[in-house]
Residue, then its C-alpha position, 0 to 999 in steps of 0.5 A: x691356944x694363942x692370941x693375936x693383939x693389934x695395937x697401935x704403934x703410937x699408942x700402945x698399952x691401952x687401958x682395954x690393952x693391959x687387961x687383955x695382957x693380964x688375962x692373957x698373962x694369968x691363963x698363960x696364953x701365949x700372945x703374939x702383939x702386933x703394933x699397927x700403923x708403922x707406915x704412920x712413922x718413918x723405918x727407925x721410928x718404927x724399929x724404935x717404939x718396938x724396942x721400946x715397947x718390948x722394955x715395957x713392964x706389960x710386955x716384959x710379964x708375959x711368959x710367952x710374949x712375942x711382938x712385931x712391927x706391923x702394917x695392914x695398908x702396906x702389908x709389913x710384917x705380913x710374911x712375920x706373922x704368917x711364919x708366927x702363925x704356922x709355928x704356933x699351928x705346928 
């Protein structure tokens, strides 16, 4: 068993975000986040919030966390997820 979250790459850590990364967290789950919408902002804005939030104090407690840079409307990270999701079926 693993997840797929969708965040936004703006605003991450929601509220809703957080009790699903606990849960996840406390079933020792791994989680694969997906911050969306990084055609909103330019290339080094996006790489930038994606550090950033792999410093966060959410991300840094999960056990088996992974994240990446995503876009539905452009399909960016699509190849990522895909080999992500074959590792986690293998």
């Amino acid at each position: 068993t693993a997840i797929c979250i969708i965040m936004d790459i703006r605003h991450p850590n929601q509220p809703a975000d957080l009790v699903f990364l606990e849960a996840c967290k406390a079933l020792q789950i791994p989680i694969h986040i997906l911050l969306n919408k990084a055609d909103k902002l330019s290339k080094n804005q996006a790489m930038q919030a994606c550090m950033a939030y792999e410093k966060t104090a959410a991300f840094q407690s999960l056990p088996h966390g992974s994240v990446q840079i995503f876009s539905a409307r452009t399909r960016q990270g699509f190849e990522t997820l895909g080999a992500k999701l074959q590792d986690w079926c293998a």
